[in-house]
Every structure is written in C-alpha cells, then in structure tokens.
C-alpha positions as a printed NumPy array, in Angstrom:
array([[166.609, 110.158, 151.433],
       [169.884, 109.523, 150.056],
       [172.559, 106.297, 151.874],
       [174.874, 109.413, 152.857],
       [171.827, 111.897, 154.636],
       [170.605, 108.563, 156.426],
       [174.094, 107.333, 158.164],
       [174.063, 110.679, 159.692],
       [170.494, 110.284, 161.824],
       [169.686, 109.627, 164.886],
       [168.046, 106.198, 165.341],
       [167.793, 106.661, 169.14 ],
       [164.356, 106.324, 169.239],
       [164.703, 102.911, 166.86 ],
       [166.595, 101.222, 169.294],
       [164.324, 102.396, 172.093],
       [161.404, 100.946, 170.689],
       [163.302,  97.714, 169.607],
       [164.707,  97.626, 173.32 ],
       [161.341,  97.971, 175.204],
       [160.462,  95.149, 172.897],
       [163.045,  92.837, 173.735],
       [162.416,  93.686, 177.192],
       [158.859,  92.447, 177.272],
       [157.155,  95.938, 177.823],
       [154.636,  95.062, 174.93 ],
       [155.263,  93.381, 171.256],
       [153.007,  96.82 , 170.56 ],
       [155.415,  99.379, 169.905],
       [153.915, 102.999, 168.797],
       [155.941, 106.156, 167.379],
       [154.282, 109.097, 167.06 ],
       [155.591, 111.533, 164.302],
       [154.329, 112.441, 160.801],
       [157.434, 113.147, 159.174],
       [158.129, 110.63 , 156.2  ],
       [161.547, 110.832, 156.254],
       [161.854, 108.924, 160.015],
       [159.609, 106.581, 158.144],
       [161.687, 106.001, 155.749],
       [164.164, 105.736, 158.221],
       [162.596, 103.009, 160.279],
       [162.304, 100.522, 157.27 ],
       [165.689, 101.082, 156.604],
       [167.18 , 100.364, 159.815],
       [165.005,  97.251, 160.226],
       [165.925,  95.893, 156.82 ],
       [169.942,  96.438, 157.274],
       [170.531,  96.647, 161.524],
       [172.014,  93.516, 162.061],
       [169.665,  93.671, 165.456],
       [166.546,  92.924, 163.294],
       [168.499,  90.235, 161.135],
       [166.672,  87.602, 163.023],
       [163.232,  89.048, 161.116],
       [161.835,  86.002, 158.748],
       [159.391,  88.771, 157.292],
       [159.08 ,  92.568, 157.295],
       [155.531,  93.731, 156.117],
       [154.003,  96.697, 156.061],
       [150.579,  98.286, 156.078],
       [149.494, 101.504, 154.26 ],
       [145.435, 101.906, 153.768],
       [146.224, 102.868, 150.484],
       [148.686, 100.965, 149.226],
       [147.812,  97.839, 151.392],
       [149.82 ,  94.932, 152.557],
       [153.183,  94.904, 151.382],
       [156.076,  93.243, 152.008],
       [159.665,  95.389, 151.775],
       [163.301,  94.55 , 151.101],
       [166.228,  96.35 , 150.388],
       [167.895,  96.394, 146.669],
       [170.802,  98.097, 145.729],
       [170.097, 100.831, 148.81 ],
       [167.067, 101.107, 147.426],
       [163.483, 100.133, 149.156],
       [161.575,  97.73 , 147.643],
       [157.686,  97.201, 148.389],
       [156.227,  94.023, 147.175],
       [152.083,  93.787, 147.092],
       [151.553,  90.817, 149.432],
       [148.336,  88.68 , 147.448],
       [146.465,  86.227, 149.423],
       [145.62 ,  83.427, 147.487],
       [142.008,  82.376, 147.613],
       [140.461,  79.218, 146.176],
       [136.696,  78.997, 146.695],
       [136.798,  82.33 , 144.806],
       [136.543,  81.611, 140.921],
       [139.412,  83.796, 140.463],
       [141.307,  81.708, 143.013],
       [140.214,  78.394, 141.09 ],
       [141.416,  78.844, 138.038],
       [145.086,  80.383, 139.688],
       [145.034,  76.743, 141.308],
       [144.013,  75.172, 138.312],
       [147.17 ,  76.655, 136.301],
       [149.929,  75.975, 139.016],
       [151.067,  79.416, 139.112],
       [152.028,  81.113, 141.766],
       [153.26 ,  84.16 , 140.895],
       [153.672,  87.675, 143.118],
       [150.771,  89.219, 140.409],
       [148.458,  86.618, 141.459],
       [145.97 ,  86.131, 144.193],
       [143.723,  88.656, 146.062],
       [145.383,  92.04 , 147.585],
       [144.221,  93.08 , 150.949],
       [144.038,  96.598, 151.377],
       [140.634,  96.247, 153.933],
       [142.324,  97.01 , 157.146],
       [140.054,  94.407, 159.454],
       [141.148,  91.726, 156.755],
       [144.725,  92.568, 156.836],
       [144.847,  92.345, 160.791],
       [143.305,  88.574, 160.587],
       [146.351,  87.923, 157.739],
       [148.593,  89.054, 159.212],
       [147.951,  87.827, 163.131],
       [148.671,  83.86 , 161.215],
       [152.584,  85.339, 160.216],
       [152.49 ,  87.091, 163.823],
       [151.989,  83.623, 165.429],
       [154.098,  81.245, 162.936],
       [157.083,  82.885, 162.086],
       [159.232,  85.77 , 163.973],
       [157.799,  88.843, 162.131],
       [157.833,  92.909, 162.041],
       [155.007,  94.145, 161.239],
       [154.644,  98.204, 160.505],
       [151.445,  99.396, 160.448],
       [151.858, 103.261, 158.752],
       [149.757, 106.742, 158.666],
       [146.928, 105.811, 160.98 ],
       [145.493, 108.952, 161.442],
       [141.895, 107.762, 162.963],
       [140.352, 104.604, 163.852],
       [136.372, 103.246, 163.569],
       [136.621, 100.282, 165.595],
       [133.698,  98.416, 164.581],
       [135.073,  98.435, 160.844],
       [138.781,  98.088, 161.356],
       [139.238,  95.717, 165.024],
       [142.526,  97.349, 165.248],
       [142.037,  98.114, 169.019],
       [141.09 ,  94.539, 169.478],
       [144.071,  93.459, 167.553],
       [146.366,  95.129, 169.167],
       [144.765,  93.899, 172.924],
       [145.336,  90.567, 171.6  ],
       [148.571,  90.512, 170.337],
       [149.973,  92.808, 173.031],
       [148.875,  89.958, 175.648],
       [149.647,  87.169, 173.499],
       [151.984,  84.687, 175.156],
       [152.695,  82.792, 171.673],
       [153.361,  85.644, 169.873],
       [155.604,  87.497, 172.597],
       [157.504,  83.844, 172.841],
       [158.078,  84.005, 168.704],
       [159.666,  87.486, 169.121],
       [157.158,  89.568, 166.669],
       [156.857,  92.909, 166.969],
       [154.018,  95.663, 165.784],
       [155.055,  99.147, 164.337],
       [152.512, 101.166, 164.758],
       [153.2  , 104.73 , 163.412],
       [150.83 , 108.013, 163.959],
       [151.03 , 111.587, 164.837],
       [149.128, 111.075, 168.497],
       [148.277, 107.585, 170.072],
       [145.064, 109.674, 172.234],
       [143.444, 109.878, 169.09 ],
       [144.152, 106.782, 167.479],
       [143.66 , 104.181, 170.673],
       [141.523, 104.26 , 173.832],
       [143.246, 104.197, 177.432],
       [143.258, 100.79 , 177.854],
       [144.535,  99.978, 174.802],
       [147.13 , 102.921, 175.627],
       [147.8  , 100.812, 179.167],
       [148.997,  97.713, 176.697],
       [151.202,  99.495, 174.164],
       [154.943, 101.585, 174.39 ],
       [153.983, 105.018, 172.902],
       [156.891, 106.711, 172.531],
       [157.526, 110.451, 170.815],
       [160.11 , 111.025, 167.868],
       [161.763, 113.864, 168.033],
       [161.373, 116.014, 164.86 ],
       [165.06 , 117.053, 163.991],
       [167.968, 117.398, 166.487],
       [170.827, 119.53 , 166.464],
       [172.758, 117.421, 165.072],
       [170.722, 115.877, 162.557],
       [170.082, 119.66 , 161.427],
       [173.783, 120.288, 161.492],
       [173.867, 116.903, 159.353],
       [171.695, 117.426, 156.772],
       [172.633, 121.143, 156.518],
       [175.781, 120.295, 155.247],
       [175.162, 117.146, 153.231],
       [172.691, 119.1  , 150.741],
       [175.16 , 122.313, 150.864],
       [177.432, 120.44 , 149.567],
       [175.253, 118.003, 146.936],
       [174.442, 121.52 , 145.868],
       [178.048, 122.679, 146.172],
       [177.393, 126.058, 148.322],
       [180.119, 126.894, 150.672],
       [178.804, 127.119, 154.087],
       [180.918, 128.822, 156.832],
       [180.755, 127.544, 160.407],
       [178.669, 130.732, 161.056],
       [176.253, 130.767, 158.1  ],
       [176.057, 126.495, 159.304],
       [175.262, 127.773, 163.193],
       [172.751, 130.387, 162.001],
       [170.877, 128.08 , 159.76 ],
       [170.986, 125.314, 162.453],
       [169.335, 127.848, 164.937],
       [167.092, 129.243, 162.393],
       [165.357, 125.681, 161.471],
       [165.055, 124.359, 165.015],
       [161.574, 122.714, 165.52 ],
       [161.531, 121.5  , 161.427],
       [161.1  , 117.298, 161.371],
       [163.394, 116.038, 158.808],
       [161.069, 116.63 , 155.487],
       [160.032, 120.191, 156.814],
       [164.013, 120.943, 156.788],
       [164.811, 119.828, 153.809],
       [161.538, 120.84 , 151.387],
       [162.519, 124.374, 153.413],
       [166.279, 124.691, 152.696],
       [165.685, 123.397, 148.762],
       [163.014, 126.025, 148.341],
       [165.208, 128.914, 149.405],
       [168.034, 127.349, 146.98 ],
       [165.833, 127.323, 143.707],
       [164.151, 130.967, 144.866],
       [167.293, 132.673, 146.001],
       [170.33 , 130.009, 144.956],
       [171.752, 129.825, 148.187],
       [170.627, 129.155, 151.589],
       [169.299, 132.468, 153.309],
       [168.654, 132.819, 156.501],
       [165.821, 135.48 , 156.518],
       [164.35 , 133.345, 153.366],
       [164.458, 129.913, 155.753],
       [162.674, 131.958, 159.022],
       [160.172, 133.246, 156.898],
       [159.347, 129.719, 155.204],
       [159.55 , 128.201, 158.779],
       [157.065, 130.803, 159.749],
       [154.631, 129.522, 157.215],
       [154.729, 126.114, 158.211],
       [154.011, 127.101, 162.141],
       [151.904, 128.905, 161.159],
       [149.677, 126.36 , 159.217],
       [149.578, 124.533, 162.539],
       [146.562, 127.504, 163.758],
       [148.157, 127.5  , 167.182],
       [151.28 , 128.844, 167.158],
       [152.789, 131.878, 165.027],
       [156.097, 133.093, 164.97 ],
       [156.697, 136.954, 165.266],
       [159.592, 139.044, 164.544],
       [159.94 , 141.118, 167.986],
       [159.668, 144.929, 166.131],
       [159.744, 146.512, 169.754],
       [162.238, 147.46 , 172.316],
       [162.643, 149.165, 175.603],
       [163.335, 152.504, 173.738],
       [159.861, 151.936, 172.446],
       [157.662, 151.985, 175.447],
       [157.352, 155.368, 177.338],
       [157.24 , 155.303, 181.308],
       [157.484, 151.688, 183.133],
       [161.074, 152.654, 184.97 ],
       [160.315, 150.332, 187.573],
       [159.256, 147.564, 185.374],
       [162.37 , 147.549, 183.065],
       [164.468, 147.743, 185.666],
       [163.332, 144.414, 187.634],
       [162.801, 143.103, 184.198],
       [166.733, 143.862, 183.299],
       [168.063, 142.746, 186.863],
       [166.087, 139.721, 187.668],
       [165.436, 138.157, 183.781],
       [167.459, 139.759, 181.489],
       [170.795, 139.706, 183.162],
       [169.807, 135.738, 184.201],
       [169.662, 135.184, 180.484],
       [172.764, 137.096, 179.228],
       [175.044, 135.862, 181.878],
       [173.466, 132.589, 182.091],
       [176.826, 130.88 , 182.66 ],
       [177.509, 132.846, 186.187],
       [173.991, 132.265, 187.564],
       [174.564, 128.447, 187.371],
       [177.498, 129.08 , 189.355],
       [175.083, 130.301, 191.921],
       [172.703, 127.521, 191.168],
       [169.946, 130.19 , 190.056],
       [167.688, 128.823, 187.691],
       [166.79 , 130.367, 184.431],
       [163.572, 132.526, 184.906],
       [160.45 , 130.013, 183.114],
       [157.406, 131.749, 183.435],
       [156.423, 135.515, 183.744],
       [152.88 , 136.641, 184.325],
       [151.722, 140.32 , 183.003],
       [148.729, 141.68 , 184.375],
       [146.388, 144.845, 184.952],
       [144.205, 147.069, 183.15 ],
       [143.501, 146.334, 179.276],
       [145.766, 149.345, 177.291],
       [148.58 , 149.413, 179.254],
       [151.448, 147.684, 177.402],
       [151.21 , 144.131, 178.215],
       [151.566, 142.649, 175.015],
       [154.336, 145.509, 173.731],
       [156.557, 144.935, 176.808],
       [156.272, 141.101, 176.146],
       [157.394, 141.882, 172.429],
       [159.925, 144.239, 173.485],
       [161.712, 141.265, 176.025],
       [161.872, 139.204, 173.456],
       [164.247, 141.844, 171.148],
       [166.301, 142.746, 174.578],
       [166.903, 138.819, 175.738],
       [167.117, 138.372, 171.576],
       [164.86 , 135.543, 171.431],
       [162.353, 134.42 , 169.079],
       [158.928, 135.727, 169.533],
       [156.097, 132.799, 169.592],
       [152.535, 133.348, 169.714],
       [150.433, 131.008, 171.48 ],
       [146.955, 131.175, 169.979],
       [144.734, 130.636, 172.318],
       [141.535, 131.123, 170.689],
       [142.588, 128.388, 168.383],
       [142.92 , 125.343, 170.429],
       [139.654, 124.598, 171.41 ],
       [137.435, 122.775, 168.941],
       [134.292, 121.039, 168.857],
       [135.423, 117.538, 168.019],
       [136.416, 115.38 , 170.828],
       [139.753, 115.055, 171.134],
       [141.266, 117.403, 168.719],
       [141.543, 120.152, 171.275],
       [143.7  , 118.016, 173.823],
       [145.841, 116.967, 169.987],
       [146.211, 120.282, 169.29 ],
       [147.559, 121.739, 172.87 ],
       [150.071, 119.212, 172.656],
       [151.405, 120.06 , 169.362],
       [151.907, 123.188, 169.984],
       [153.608, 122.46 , 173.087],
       [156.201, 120.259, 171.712],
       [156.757, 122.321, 168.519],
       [156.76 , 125.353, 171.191],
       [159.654, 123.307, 172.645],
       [161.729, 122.364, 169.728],
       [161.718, 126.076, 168.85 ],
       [162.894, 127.238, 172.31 ],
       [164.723, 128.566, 173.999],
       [162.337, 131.242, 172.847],
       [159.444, 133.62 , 174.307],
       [156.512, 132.189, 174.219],
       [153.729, 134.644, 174.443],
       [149.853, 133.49 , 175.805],
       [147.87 , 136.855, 175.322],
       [144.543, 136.571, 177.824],
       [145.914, 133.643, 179.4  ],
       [142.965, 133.412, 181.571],
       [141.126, 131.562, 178.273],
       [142.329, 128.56 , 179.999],
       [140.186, 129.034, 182.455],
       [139.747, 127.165, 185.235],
       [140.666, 123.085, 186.524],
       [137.199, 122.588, 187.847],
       [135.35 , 124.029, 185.033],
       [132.796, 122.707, 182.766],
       [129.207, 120.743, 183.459],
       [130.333, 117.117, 183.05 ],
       [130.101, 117.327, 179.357],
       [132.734, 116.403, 176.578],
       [133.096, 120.463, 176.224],
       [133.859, 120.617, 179.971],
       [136.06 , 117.995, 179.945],
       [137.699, 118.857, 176.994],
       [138.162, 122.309, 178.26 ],
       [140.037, 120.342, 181.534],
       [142.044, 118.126, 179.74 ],
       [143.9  , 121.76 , 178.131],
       [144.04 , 122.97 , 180.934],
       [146.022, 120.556, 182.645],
       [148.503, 119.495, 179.837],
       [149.148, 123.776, 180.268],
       [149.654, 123.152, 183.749],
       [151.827, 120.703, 183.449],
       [154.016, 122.316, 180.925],
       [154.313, 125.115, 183.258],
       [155.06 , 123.417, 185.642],
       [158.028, 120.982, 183.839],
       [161.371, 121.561, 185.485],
       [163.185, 121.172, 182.336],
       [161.041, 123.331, 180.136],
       [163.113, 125.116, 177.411],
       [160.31 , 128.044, 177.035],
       [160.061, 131.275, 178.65 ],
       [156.213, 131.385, 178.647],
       [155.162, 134.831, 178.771],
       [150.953, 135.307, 179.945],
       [148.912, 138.329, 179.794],
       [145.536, 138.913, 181.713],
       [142.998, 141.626, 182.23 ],
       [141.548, 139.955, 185.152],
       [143.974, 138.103, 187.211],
       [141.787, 137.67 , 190.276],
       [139.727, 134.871, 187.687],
       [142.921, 132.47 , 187.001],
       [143.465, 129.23 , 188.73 ],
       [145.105, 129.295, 191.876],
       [147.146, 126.781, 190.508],
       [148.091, 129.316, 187.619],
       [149.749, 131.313, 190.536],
       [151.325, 129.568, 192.809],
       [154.817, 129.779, 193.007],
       [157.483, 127.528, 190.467],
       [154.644, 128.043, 187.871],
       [155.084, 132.   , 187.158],
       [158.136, 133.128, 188.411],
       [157.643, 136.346, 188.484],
       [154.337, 138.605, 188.305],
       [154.114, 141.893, 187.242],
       [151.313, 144.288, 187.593],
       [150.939, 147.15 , 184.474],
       [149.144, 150.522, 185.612],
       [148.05 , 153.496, 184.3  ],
       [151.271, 155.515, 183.36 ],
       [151.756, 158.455, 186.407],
       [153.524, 161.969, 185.5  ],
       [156.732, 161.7  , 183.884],
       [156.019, 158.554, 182.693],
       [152.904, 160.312, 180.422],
       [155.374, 162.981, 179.112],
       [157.903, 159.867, 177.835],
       [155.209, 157.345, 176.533],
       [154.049, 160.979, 174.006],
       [157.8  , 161.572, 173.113],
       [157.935, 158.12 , 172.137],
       [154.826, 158.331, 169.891],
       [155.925, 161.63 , 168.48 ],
       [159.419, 160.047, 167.247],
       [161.758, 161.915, 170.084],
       [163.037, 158.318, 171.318],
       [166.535, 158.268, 169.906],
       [166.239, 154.541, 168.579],
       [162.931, 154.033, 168.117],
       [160.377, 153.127, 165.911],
       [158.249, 156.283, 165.497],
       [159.229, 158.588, 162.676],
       [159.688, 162.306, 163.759],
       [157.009, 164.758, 164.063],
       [158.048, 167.956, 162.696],
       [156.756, 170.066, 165.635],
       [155.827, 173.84 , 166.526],
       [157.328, 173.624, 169.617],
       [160.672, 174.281, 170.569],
       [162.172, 171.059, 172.136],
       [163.478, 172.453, 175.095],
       [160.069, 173.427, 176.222],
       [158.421, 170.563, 174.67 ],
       [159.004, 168.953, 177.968],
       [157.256, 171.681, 180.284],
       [154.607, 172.121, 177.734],
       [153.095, 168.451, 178.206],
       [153.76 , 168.614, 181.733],
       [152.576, 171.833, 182.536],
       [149.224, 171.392, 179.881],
       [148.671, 168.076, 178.665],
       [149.81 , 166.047, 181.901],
       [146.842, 167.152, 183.823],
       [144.458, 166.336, 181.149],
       [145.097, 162.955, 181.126],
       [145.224, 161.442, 184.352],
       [144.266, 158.143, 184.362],
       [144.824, 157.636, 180.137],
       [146.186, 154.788, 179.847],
       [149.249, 153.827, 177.382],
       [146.938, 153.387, 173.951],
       [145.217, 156.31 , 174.849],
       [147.948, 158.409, 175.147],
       [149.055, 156.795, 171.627],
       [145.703, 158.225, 170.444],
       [145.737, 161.014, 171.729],
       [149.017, 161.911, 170.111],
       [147.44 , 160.42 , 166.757],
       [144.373, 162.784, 166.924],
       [146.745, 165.723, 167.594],
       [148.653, 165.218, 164.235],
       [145.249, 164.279, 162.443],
       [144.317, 168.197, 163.372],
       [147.641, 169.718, 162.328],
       [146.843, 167.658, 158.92 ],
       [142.883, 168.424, 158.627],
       [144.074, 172.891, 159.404],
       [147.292, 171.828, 156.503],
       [149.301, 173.007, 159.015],
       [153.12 , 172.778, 158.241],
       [154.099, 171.52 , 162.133],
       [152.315, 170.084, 165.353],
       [151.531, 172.734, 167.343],
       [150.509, 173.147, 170.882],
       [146.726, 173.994, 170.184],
       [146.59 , 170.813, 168.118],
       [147.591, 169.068, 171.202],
       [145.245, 170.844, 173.661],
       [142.589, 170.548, 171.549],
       [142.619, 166.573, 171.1  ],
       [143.004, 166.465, 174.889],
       [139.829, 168.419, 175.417],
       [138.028, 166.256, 173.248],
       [139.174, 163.257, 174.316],
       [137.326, 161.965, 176.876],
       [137.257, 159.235, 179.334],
       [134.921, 157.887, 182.174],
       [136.941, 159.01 , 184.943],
       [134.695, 157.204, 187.749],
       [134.744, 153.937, 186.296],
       [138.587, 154.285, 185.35 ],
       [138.781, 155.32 , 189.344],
       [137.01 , 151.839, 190.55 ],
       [139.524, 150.265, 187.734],
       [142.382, 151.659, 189.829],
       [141.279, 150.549, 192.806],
       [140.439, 146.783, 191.534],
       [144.079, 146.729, 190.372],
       [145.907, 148.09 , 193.292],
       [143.862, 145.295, 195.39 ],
       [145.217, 143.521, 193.092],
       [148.557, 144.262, 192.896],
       [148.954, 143.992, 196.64 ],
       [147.164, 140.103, 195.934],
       [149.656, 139.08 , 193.853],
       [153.003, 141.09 , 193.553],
       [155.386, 139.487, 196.387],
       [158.027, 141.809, 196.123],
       [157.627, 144.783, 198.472],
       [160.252, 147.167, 197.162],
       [159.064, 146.354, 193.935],
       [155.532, 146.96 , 194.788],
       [157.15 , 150.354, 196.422],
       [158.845, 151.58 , 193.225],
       [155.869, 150.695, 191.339],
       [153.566, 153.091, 192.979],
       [155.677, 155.864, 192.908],
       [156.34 , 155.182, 189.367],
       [153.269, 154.736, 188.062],
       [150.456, 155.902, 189.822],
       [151.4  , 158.978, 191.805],
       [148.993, 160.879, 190.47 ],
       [145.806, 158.756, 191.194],
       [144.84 , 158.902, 194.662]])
C-alpha cells in the first residue's frame, strides 16, 4: 500500500486500541480482521505515530516467518529475522568463539511456545510492542499462548514498563477461552468505510489515470460497501485489466463472488417486482403504505420520529409467494437482495458455527442498508433447544447472536424471514421490536387466481413473462378463467397455478398447435389434481394462525376478503 493510499485511512481503531492501553484496560490488545492491508497499516502507524515514539523495540510474530523485528526505510517496511544467540549449542560456540555478532547469526525462533518465553524477557526489560499476526487457531499445550497472555495481561512489571501485545485474528472466540477473553480488549476493525472507499477509489483512478465523475465515484462507493481494504482494491484492479475501466456491473458481480465464497451469505439481483406477482392486493398495499413509503420518504418519517421498518416476518402455506414477494420488495424499496443461508451455518466443529453466524452478520451489515432475506427462518429453531451437548449448545449460541441482531436498535438491515410453520418459532422470534411487521400469505381467492395466470401467461404490462400467443380473444380471456378455470382451482396455491399454466402450453406444444387455446387450459385443470381435504385442514391451521399472529385487524379484514373468499 502506497505513502499516498495510507494517509487517507482511518486509524480509528489504532488509537482505540493504543488508548485502552494507556488507560490500563489490559497491555493485551486484540483486533480482529483478516485484511492485510490494516495490517500493514498497523506497523506503519506504530513505526511513524509520534504516540508510539516512546517504543525501544517493535517485533513481530508470524508462524511462518517467525520473530522479526521491523523498521521503517525510505517509506518502506523493513523486517529483520530476530536470532537468539545460543552458546551451549555447538553452533552457538563457535559464533562466540569468532566474536561476531552479526544479524545472520544465532538461532531463529519460529516455535511459537519459544518465541513467547523470548520475548516475555524484552516485555519486562525494556518498553516494547509486540504484534503477534495471523493466529488463526491455538493448541494450548504446544503453544502456552493463553497462559502468556494471562500472565502478561496481569503483570504489574510489565503494565508499569508500558509494553503492549498486538494480537491480530479474524475472531478472538476461536482463538482464546472466556477467561482469557475476560483479560484482553478485543476490539472489531471495520473492513472499509465510506470514506476510505471514497479514498482509495480515487487514488487508484487516478494512478491509473481514469476520469471518475462524482456519480460513477458514488456508484462505485455504494457498489463495494462491505469489501475490507485488499478485497476493494484486488476487485477494482481486476475490472481495470478485464474491462480497462472501472464498471460497476463488473465490480457487483466480482463482489458477489467473494460473498459468496463466505457459504453464508449470497448476493442476488432482485429479478421480480410487484407487476410480477398475481393477486396479494391487500399485501402490497400495507407493504407500500407502512414499508415502502417509510423507506422512500425516509427524511419526513424522522420528522415524525417513526423508525425505519427492521424486521418483516412472511408466513403461511409452502407455494404461496413468500420468497417472490421478498425478492420483489427488494426491486420496489431498490435495495440489494442478500441471502442468508441458513443451511450453511451450522457445522460440526465446535465453534465454527457461532464464527460463521457472526460473519455473516457483520458482512450482512457493512452491505446494508439492504434486504436481507432468511428463507425457513424457523432453522434457528428454538433458545431452549438441544440435549446438553456441544450440538445443542452450539445450535443456542446461533440462535442468540440472531436474536440479538434482531433485536439491535441500530441495525442497518431490513431482515426479511420466511416460515411454513410459524406456530414452531421462538416466542422470542415474535414478540414485538423484533419483527415489525408479520404477514400471513394464503391461498390466492377469485380474482386474485385470474391475475396470478395473466401474469404467467405474459399479459402483465411490465413483467417478466414473455407473451403467450393465445386462442382466446382477450376481452373474454378474463370471463373465460373466471367462468371455467376459477372453479377448478380452489384452493391451488400460487406455484400451482404457475403449473398449471405451464402444463396448458406443454399441450398446445405436444397437439403443434399454433396458439393456447381454451381446451388446453381445461384440460390441464382436469388433470391436475390436488388433495382437497388435507389442503382444507391447511386452511384452517393458517387462519388459526393468522388470527395468532397478525395484530392488525383491518389488515386481517382485507386479507380475508382478498384472499380467501372462496374457501369456507
């Protein structure tokens, strides 16, 4: 990272860590990030901040490379092996023997056990900063590095002589136990800022001399929010030697490949909009006046103190739109689309679920405000769950760092859940300031059947579906499916009425008919069929239901004229 890209960072977190230090939190100070550039970053600032000028040595620790010791030359870093002379080794003898001693000489540690009983002797006799670097595990009985840090964190003589421990990771849970937690400052590093994107935008724009108007700047900004510092700029050089410039679609799609390789989040382009989903009146309308116009007029509502809607719950039958109305709000409140995946966060090591959940929460946040969509949210299952085992307490341990992000005041995402079976979530899932709002999805009623099949047969001005090129005359298209097909599918719900439109034009096709005609439709309906008793107890579950959990009554009204007239 070049002098220029470096002065325009944001060493915040530096000085945090430096004043917690000088405070007498701990001499223990950990940073959790994995981006090498606010490595980099931290040697720097210790080697030229005239607040660490006091420092008689600056080492640091890499298992690979070893003990080192680093300086600054020409605004370039310098690492020096540190070599530990030993003389009762023969190696050691002779190096007395000749006088020398020489940086090349001596033994190098690189054992990390042996390098924590070095370097606790500087610790003690001289004022020293000590970075230990890409820790990603920690076997105690071969390393001592919990012990080590109990030690020096309680230290008296050291904490008098003003050292201070680095200690740099991606998550301290994994790395240290609780008490050794309870001893240490753990503090998180925030991957890129605004402002730091802004920054470093601009400096390699123009290193690469591309002009970069304040919009094309704002767009890519936006676009590469959640990146750390490396991520942004490996991203915005691979889009210049692919495309020679900086392209916005060509950075969101890179992005995307990066989330991606986390396995639990995914970003989605929202394809869908409210012209796209057939029926749901009710629902789009409390959807436009209670979240959408919140969010477009954002500026008004804090006039009225009204909060920013955080957390909307979808539920009811499986089929009925969930997911596609939770893709669709994203394109009308033009947000990005975030997938939450669910049935990637648990794993069978200890530990690494709890790590995971928390990544994706705070790369969930640096990418927000956005939608963030948790399909079947009822995977979570429940706070008192599990047998006493590390699975069951694993399973907890998610469950609450979820319920504690929904429950954050100042939470940037608009978490979006989905579930089949609401009556199995948490009671804590439900109760109010978690989901603001929570809508129930039933089986489409009369008119709302006729629109979700004009929308699948490409009548939807604005839509997605291609036309159908149809044997019925469009003004009595309507009556037709009312009059014919409308009674034959009471109680279909949404993806079955996409079927059934789909097996219609598959027996235009098979007869090599030239249109879609109305025996094509009537004779997919007949053959379609559908266990009307069991979808009848469905129904019944899911008004019991909706009565449970939907709070607003003239919602609740609209809704069942809406959607279900024809299903008592």
């Amino acid at each position: 990272m070049s002098l220029p890209e470096m002065k325009g960072l944001d060493d915040g977190w530096i000085g945090d860590g430096l004043l917690k230090r000088r405070s007498n939190y701990s001499p223990v100070i950990l940073f959790e990030t994995t981006d090498p550039k606010r490595l980099e970053q931290l040697k720097r600032f210790v080697l030229t901040d005239r607040s660490c000028e006091d420092y008689e040595s600056i080492m640091v620790f890499d298992q690979w490379r070893g003990l080192a010791r680093i300086s600054l030359r020409e605004g370039q870093l310098v690492s020096e092996p540190y070599r530990k002379n030993v003389p009762n080794t023969p190696l050691g003898r002779r190096m007395s023997a000749a006088g020398s001693g020489g940086a090349n000489q001596g033994q190098q540690l690189a054992q990390v056990k042996a390098v924590l009983k070095e370097v606790d002797g500087m610790l003690r006799e001289q004022k020293t900063l000590f970075i230990i670097q890409n820790l990603a595990e920690n076997r105690e009985w071969e390393t001592g590095l919990q012990s080590a840090l109990r030690s020096w964190a309680t230290d008296t003589e050291l904490i008098t002589r003003g050292s201070t421990i680095f200690l740099q990771t991606a998550d301290a849970t994994s790395l240290l136990d609780a008490f050794t937690r309870e001893l240490v400052v753990i503090l998180e590093v925030d991957p890129a800022t605004e402002e730091e994107r802004r920054h470093i935008i601009g400096t390699i724009g123009r290193e690469l001399d591309l002009e970069l108007p304040r919009q094309k700047l704002a767009e890519l900004v936006l676009a590469t929010a959640g990146l750390n510092l490396h991520q942004l700029e490996s991203i915005l050089l691979e889009s210049y030697f692919s495309e020679h410039m900086f392209d916005v679609s060509r950075v969101k799609g890179l992005k995307s490949e990066l989330v991606k390789k986390s396995g639990t989040l995914e970003i989605r382009d929202p394809h869908y909009s409210f012209r796209d989903i057939g029926g749901y009146d009710s629902v789009k309308d409390f959807v436009r006046k209670y979240i959408i116009n919140v969010l477009e007029d954002s500026e008004r509502a804090a006039r009225f103190s009204l909060p920013l809607p955080k957390g909307i719950l979808f539920f009811g039958p499986p089929g009925t739109g969930k997911s596609l109305f939770a893709n669709a709000l994203a394109t009308e409140i033009q947000l990005p689309f975030i997938n939450l995946l669910t049935e990637n966060i648990y794993s069978k090591w200890f530990g690494e679920s709890g790590q995971r959940m928390k990544g994706a929460i705070q790369m969930a946040e640096k990418m927000s405000p956005a939608i963030v969509f948790v399909d079947e949210i009822d995977r979570f299952g429940k706070r008192s769950g599990g047998f006493g085992d590390s699975a069951g307490e694993e399973s907890k341990r998610v469950f609450s760092q979820f319920l504690e992000w929904l429950g954050e005041p100042d939470r940037q995402a608009i978490i979006v859940g989905t579930t089949n079976v609401p009556d199995q979530l948490d009671e804590a899932f439900l109760r109010t300031g978690r989901f603001d709002y929570k809508i129930p999805f039933l089986y489409p009623g009369d008119r709302a059947r006729v629109e979700v099949m004009a929308v699948h047969l490409g009548l939807v001005d604005g839509g997605r579906e291609r036309s159908v090129p149809l044997g019925i005359e469009l003004e009595h298209l309507e009556d037709f499916l009312m009059e014919e097909i409308v009674p034959k599918t009471r109680h279909f719900s949404c993806a079955e009425l996409e079927e059934l439109v789909l097996r219609a034009k598959r027996m235009a096709f098979d007869r090599r008919g030239e249109t879609l005609d109305r025996e094509d439709f009537l004779r997919a309906a007949e053959t379609f069929r559908v266990d009307r008793e069991q979808r009848r107890r469905t129904i019944e579950t899911t008004m019991h239901q909706v009565r449970r959990f939907t709070d607003d009554q003239q919602f609740l009204n609209s809704l069942e004229k809406d959607m279900i007239s024809d299903s008592d």
